[in-house]
C-alpha positions in Angstrom: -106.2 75.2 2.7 -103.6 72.3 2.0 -100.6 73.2 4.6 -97.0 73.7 2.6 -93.9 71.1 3.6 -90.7 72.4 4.2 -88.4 70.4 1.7 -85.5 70.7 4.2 -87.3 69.0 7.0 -86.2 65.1 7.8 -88.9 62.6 6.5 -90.9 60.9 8.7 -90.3 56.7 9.3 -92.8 53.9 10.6 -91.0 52.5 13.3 -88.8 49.2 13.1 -90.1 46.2 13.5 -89.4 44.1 16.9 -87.0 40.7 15.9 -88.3 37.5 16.2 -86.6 35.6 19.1 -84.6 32.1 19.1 -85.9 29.5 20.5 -83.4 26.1 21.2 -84.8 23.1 20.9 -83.5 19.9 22.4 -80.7 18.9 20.7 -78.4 21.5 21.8 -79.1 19.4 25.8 -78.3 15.6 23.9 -75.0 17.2 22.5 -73.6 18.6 26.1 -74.6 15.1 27.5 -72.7 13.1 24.5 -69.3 15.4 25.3 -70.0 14.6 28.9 -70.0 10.4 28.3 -66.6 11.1 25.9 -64.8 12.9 29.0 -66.0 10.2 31.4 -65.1 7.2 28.7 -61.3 9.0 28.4 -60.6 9.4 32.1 -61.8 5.5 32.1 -59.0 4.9 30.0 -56.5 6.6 31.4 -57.1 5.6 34.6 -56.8 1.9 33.2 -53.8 2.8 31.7 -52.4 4.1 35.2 -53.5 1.0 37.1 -51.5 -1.3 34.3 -48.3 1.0 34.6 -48.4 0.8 38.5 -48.9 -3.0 38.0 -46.0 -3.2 35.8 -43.8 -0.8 38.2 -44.3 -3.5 41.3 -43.8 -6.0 38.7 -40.3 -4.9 37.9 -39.3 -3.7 41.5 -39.9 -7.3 42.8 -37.7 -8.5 40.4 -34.6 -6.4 41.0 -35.1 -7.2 44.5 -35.2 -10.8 43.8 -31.9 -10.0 42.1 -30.4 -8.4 44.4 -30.9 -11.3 46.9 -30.5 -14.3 45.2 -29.6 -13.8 41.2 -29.6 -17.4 40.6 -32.8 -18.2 42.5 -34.9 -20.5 40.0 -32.1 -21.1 37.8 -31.7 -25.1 37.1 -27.6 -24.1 36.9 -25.1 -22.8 38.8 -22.0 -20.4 37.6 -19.8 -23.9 37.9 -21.9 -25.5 35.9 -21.4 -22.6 33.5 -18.1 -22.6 33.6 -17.7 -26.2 33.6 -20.2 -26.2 29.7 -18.0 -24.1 28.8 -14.4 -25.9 29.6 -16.3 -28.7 28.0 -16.8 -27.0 24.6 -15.3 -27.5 21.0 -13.5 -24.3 20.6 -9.8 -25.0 20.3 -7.1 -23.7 22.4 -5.8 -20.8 22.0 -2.8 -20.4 23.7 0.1 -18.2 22.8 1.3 -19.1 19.3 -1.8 -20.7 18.4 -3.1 -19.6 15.1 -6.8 -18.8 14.9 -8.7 -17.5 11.9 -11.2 -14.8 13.0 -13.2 -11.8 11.2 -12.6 -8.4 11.5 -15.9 -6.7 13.6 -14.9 -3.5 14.2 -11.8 -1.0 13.9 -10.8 2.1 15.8 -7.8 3.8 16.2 -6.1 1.7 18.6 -7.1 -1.6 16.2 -9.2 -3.9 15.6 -12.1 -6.1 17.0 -11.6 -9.9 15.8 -14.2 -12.4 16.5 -12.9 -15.8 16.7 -13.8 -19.3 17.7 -12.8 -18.8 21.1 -13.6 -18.8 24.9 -13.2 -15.3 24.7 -13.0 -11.7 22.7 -10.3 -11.1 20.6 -8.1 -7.8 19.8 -5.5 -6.7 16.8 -3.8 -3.6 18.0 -2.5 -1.4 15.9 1.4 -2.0 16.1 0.2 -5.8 15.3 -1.5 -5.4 12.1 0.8 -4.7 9.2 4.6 -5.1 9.0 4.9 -1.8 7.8 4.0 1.2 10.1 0.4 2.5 9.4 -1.6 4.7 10.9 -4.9 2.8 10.8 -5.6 -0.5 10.6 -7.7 0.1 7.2 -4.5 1.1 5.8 -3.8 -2.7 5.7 -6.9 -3.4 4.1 -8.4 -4.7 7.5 -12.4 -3.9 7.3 -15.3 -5.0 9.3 -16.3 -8.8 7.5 -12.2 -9.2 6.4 -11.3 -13.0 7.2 -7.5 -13.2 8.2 -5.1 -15.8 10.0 -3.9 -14.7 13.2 -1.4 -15.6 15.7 -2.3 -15.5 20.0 0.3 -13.6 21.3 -0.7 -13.0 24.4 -3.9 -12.4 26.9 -5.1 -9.2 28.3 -4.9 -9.1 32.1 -7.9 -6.7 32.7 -10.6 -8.5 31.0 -9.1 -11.9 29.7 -9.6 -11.2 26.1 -6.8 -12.4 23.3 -4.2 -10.5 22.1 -3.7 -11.2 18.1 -1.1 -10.5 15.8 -1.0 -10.3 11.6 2.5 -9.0 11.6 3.9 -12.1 12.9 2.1 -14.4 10.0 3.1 -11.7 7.7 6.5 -12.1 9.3 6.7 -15.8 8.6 5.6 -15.8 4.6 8.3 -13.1 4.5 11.0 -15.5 5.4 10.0 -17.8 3.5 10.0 -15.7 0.6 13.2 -14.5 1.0 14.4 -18.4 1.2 12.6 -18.6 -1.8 14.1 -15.5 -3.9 17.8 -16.8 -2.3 17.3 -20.2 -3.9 16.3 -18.9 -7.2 19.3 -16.5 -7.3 17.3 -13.5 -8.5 17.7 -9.9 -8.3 15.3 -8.0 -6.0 14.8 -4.2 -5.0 15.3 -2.5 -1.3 14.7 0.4 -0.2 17.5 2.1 1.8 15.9 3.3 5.5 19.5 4.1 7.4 23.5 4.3 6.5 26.7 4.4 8.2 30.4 3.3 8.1 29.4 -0.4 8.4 26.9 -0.2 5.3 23.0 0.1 4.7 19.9 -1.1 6.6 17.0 -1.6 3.7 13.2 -3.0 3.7 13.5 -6.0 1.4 9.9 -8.1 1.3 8.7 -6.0 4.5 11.6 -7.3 6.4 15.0 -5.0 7.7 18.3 -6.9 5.8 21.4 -5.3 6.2 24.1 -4.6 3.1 27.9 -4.3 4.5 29.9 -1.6 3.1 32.2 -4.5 1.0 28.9 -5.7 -0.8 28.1 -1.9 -1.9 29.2 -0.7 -5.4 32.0 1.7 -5.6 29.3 4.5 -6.5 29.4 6.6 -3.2 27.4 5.8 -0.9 26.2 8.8 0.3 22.3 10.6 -1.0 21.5 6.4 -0.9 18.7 7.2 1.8 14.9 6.1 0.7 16.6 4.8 -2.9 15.9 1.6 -4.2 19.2 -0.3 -5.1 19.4 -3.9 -6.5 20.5 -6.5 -4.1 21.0 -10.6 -4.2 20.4 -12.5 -0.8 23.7 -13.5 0.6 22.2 -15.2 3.8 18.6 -15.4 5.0 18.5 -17.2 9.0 15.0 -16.9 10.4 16.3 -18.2 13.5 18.8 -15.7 13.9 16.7 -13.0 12.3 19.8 -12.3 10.1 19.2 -11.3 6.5 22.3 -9.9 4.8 22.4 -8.7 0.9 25.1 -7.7 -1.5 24.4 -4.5 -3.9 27.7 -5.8 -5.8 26.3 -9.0 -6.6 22.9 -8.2 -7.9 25.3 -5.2 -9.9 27.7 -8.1 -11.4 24.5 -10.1 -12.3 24.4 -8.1 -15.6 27.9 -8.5 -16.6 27.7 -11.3 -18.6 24.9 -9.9 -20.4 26.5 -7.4 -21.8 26.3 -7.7 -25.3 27.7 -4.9 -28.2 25.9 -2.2 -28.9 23.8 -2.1 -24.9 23.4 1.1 -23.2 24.1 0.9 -19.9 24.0 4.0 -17.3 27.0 4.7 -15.6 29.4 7.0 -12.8 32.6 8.3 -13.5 35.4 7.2 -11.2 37.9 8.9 -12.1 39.6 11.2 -14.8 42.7 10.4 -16.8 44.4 11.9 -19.8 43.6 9.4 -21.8 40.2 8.8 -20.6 37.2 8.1 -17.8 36.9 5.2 -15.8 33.0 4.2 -16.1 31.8 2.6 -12.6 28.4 0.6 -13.8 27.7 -1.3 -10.7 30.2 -4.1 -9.8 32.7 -3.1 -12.7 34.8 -0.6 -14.5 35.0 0.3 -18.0 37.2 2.4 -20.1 35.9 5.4 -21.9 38.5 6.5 -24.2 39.1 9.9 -25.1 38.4 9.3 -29.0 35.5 8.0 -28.4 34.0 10.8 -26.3 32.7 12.5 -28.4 33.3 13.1 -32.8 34.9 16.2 -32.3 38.5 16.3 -31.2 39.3 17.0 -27.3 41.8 18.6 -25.9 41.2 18.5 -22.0 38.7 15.8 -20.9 38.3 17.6 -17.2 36.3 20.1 -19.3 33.4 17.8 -20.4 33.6 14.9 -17.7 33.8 15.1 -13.7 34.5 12.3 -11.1 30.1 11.5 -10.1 29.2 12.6 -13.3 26.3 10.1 -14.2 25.9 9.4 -18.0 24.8 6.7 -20.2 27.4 4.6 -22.4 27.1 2.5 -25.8 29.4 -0.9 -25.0 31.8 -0.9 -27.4 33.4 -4.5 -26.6 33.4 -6.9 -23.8 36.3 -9.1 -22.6 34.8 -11.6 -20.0 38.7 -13.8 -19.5 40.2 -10.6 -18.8 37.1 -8.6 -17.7 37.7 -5.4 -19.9 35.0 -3.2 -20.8 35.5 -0.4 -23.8 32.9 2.2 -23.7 31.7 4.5 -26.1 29.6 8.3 -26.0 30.7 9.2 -29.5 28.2 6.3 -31.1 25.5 8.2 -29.2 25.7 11.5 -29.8 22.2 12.7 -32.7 24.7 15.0 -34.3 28.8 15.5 -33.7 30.2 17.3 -30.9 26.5 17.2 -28.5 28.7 15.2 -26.2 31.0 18.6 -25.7 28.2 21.0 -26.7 25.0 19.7 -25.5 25.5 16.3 -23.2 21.6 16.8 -21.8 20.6 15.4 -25.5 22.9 12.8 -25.7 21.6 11.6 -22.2 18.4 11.7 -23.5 18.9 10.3 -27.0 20.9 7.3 -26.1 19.0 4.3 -26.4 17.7 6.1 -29.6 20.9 6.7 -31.4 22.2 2.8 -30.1 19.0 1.2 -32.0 20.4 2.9 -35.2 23.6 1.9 -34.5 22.6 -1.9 -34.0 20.9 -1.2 -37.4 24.5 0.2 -39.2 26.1 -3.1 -37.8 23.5 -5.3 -39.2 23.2 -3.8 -42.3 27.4 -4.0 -42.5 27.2 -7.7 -41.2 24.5 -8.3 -44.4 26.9 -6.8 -47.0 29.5 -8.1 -45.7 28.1 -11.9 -46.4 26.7 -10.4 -49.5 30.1 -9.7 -50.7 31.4 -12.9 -49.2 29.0 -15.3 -51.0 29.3 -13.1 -54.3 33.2 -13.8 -54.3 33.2 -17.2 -53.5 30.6 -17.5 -56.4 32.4 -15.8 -58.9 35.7 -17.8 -57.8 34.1 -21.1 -58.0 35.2 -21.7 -54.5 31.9 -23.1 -52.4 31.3 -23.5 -48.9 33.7 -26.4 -48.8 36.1 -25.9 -50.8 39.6 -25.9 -49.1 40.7 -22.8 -51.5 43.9 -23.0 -53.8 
């Protein structure tokens, strides 16, 4: 009788089998021996490396003792003889006032670093390198490779090395300049840097001139601080370091130019009840009540103050009695700005005087129409002595 399984009973396995086990053949020995000859082979080296930096530290310890004892032992020359080569070389002497031409090196904010055919360094100090005052030497254009003329004006006591100047060069073309501009009798610009009761100190050409109160327009002279005025040389002595000017001068310059018709920009002196005296640097002129302005005035106070500054047609000019007439009336766009709106006449002035120098041309061509037309018609030519 076949016995029954139990379907809930676990099934029955053949047992696993046993795994097969590694054997190691030789080359796994070779490999250990070939890392062991690459760790002998790099202690070699670096143990020949040691030996060559111990050589080289004895080396170099000899030598600083050598040094130490005797610094010129094995030298063919001495320091005199040094010294001596270098008394004997070509470089030219550069004593104090010698001019040298060296290259800017290097800058900082003390200078700059000049190399220069000389014995010895070279510095520019600041103070030294413009004639106006600068805060940094590249202010003045001065840049490592700049070539420049110097002047020795002295020697540093610490370490020997020359003291250089630019100002003083720039100093010395100045002058001459100023001869120059003296000579030709021309007009030049300053710039006002101090006042007082005796007159102005200005910077004309990078140098201080001085303009005395007598040689100063009769505009006041006060709010002239940091303006430029116009000026003519009056002396110019190197020697003495005396440059003078005259504001009046340079003003009077333009007098004989004046022609009919000019604008020219003026002050007002003073008030009168017939009119404004016109101050227009170096001399007066008249502005006469009718010609103020188109419309009729009553009190000229009203429109016009003494310091007033306005611009004024020239009317006529008398150079034997020196007598200028001045107009605001020919100027004014429409009639009565002058009392209503002076800002526009200010404005449109050397508009309004091209028109008028147009009107007077146009009358001046008429007026040889009519001329030529007459002595046509009357049979009276050009040199005809009349009836």
């Amino acid at each position: 009788m076949t016995a029954l399984t139990n379907p809930l009973s676990k099934p029955s396995y053949p047992p696993p089998r046993p795994l097969p086990r590694r054997t190691y053949s030789s080359s796994s020995s070779s490999s250990s021996s070939s890392r062991s000859r690459i760790v002998s082979a790099a202690v070699s080296v670096s143990n020949s490396e040691t030996r060559d930096r111990e050589k080289l530290k004895r080396l170099f310890a000899e030598a600083r003792r050598r040094c130490h004892l005797d610094p010129t032992e094995g030298v063919p020359f001495t320091l005199d003889d040094f010294h001596s080569a270098l008394d004997r070389s070509p470089y030219p002497a550069c004593d104090v006032g010698a001019k040298v031409r060296g290259t800017i090196v290097a800058t900082d904010a003390d200078g700059a670093y000049v190399d220069v055919p000389a014995k010895s360094s070279a510095f520019l100090p600041l103070r030294e390198a413009c004639l106006h005052k600068i805060k940094h030497v590249t202010e003045a254009g001065l840049r490592p490779g700049s070539q420049e003329e110097f002047v020795v004006i002295g020697e540093n006591a610490e370490d020997g090395s020359l003291v250089l100047s630019l100002r003083s060069v720039q100093q010395d073309l100045a002058w001459e300049r100023c001869q120059q501009l003296k000579a030709e009798d021309v007009v030049v610009h300053g710039n006002v840097v101090g006042e007082n009761k005796g007159g102005l100190t200005v910077i004309v050409e990078g140098l201080h001139g001085f303009v005395p109160s007598s040689q100063i327009s009769k505009t006041s002279m006060t709010g002239l601080l940091n303006k430029d005025l116009p000026l003519k040389f009056v002396e110019v002595d190197k020697e003495q370091s005396q440059l003078v000017l005259s504001n009046r001068t340079a003003m009077m310059d333009g007098h004989d130019q004046l022609v009919i018709g000019s604008v020219v920009l003026g002050n007002v002196l003073t008030v009168k009840s017939y009119g404004a005296l016109i101050d227009m640097g170096g001399f007066t002129g008249l502005l006469h009540i009718s010609q103020i302005s188109h419309e009729r005035i009553s009190d000229i106070a009203s429109i016009l103050q003494p310091g007033d500054t306005l611009k004024v047609m020239v009317m006529s000019h008398d150079c034997e009695r020196n007598r200028v007439n001045l107009s605001t009336k020919k100027l004014e766009p429409t009639p009565g700005d002058m009392i209503h709106n002076p800002k526009l006449v200010f404005e449109k002035a050397d508009e309004m005087a091209e028109i008028f120098k147009q009107r007077i041309s146009q009358v001046e061509e008429m007026a040889s129409s009519m001329i030529l037309k007459y002595q046509s018609e009357s049979g009276l030519g050009l040199g005809s002595r009349g009836v």
